[in-house]
N, C-alpha and C positions, 0 to 999 in steps of 0.2 A: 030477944030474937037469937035462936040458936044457929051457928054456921051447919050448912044441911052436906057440903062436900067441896075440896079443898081441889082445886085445876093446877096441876102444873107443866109449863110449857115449857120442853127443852128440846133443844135442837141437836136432830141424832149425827155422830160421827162418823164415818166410815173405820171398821177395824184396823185396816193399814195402814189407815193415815197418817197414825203414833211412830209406826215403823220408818216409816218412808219422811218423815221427816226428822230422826235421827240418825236417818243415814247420810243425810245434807248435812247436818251439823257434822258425823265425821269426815264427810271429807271436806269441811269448813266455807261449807256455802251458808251465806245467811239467805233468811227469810224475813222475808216482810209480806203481813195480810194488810190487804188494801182495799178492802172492801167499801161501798157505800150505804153498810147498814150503821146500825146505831155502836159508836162505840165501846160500850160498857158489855153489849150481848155480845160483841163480838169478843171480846176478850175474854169473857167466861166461857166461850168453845175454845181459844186460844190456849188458856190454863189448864183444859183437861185433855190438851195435846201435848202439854209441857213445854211451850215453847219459853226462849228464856225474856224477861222484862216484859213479859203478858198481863199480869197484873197492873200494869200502867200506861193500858188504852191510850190513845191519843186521836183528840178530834181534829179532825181534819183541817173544819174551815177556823182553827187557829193558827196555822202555820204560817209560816213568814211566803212571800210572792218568788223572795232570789234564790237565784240556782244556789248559791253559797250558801246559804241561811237554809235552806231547805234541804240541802247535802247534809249537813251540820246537825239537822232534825233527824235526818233519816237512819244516822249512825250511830243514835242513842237510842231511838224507839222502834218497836217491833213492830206493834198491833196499831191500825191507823181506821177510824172511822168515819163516815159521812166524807167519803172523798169522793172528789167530781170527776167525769171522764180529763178533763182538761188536768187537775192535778194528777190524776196516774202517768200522765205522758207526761208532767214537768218530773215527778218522781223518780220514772226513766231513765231522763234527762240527765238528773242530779248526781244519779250513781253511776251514772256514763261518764260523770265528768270528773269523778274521781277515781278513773282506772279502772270502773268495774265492766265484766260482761256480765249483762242483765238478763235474763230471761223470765219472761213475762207470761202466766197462765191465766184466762179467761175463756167464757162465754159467752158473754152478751152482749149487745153494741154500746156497750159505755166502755166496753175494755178496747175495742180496735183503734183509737187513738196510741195508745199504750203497745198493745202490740204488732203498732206497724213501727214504731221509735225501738222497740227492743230487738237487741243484736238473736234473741231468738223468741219466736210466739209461737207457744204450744194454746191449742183450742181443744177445747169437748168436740166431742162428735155429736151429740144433741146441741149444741150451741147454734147460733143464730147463725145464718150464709153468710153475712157479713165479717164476720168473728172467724169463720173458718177459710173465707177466700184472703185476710191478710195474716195469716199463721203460717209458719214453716211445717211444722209438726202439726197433726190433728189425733188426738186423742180415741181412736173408736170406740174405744171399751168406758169412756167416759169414768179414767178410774186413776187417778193421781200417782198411784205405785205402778204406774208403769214407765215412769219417766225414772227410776234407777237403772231398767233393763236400755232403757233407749242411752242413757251416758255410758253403760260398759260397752255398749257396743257402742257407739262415737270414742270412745277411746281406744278401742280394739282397732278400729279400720286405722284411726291415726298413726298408731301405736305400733302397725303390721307396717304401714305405707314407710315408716322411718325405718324399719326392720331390713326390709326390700331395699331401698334407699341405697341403703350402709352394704349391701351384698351386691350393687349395681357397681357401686363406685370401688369397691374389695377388687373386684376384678376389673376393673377401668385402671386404677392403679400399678395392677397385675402385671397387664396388657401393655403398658407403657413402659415399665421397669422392664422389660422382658426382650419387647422391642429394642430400647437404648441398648442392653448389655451384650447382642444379639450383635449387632452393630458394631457395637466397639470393639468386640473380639474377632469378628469376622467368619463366623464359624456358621452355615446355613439354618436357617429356620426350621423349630427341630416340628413345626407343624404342619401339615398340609392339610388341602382344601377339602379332605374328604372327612381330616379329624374334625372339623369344627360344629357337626351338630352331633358327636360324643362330649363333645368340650364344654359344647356350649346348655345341652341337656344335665352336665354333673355339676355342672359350676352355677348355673342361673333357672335355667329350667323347672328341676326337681326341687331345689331347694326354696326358690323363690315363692311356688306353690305352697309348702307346708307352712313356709313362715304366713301368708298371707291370711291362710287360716285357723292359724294358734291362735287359745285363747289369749288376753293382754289385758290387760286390769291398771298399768301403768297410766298417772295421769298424765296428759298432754302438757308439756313447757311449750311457752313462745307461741300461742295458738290462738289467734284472735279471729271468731268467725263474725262474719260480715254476712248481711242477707244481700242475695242476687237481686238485681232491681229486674222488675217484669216488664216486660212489653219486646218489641224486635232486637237483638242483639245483631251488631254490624260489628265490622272487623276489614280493614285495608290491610291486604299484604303486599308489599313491596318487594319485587325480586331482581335484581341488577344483574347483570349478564353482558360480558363482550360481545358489544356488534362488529359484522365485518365491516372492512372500508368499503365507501360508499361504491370506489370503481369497481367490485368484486358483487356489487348487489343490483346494480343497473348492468349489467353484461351485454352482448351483443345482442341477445332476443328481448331484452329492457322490459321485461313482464317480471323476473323473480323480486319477490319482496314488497310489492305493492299490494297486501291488504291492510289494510287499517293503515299502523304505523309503517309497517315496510320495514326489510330488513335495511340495514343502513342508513334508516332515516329515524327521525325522533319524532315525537308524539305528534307534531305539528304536520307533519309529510314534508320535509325540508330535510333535503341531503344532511345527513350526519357527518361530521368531521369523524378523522379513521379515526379507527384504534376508540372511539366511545362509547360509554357504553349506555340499554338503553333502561328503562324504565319499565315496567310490566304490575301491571297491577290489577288485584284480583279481589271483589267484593263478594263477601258470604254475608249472608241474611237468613236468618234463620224466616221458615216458612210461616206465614200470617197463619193465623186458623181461623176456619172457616164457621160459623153457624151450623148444624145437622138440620 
């Protein structure tokens, strides 16, 4: 018996996917594939992306259960295969708990355990609703190299907000030293109230503008993002203020200051002792949404 024609199955690449992932490696982001296919195939698409210790796949359900022992795993191998939704979010976990900010890419509902644990989840835009309602980022273009364009600009707004920062505080410093020495010599204020939106246009205005907008490629120090947790955000503000004494807020017509609290009185409707002060507090809630 003669072989009549010879099938070979390989799994196609994206062209940029080479690029965009050595551009992680220079700005010294590791990668880890965590996929739950077989891992021997997975590592031979791994090796013709050049990733580094690709050639030594690792299955999954060999790894140890602890966060240490699994940390410990994760920092020596790259390519991990046949892993469960439950192990991607211990995997998370493990490189959370040695300092790292994780970010975590998926589509399908085995990855939303994972990337609701990771400090950032990006999803495909063809990916599953559930994969895309707990992602930060969503992918539309369903296209991996566009998550270099998304880090220069997260670095750029950071990058500008510190810029402004340092040009807020330049002239806060300014303002103070200027005041003190103004003072000490006695010699009148050499500004007046009509100079200060020339002042304040050459010094913060103009300036603050451009910087906001330059580009900035600087990577962020000190910067640890955190996901917003969803649902109503509340917020108590407390604002302290002298009330008058109580005989100055019961007067001879004994009407002023009796709504709620009443002026001269505290939260209870009980004359306030002079000279105290009262309480005021102001709840914001952010608006329910509603069903269309």
């Amino acid at each position: 018996m003669a072989p009549a024609a010879f099938v070979v199955l390989e799994q196609r690449v994206r062209a940029e996917a080479a690029g965009t992932l050595a551009y992680f490696a220079e700005q010294d982001v590791g990668v880890k594939v965590i996929p739950g296919d077989n891992a021997l195939s997975v590592g031979a698409v791994a090796v013709s992306l050049g990733l580094p210790r690709a050639d030594a796949p690792v299955d999954a359900r060999t790894l140890p259960d602890g966060r240490e022992e699994l940390a410990a795993a994760l920092e020596t191998g790259t390519v991990f295969g046949r892993v469960t939704p439950v192990q991607k979010r211990d995997m998370v976990g493990a490189r959370q708990s040695r300092g790292h900010t994780v970010a975590m890419t998926g589509d399908g509902v085995n990855d939303v355990l994972a990337l609701k644990d990771a400090d950032i989840g990006v999803a495909m835009g063809s990916g599953s609703p559930a994969t895309r309602a707990v992602a930060q980022i969503v992918l539309l273009d369903d296209s991996f190299a566009t998550l270099p364009h998304v880090v220069a600009e997260g670095r750029r707004v950071i990058g500008n907000i510190e810029r402004v920062a340092n040009l807020f505080l330049t002239k806060t410093v300014y303002s103070v030293f200027l005041a003190i020495a103004i003072g000490a010599i006695g010699v009148p204020f050499p500004f007046l109230p009509r100079h200060l939106t020339l002042i304040g246009s050459l010094t913060i205005g103009i300036p603050a503008f451009f910087l906001a907008l330059a580009p900035n490629t600087e990577r962020a120090r000190g910067v640890r993002l955190r996901a917003v947790p969803a649902g109503p955000v509340r917020a108590v503000v407390l604002a302290a203020r002298p009330g008058p004494p109580a005989d100055d807020a019961d007067g001879p017509r004994g009407g002023r200051g009796r709504r709620g609290a009443g002026r001269g009185r505290d939260v209870g409707g009980e004359p306030a002792a002079p000279g105290a002060r009262r309480l005021t507090s102001i709840a914001i809630r952010r608006p329910e949404e509603h069903p269309s």
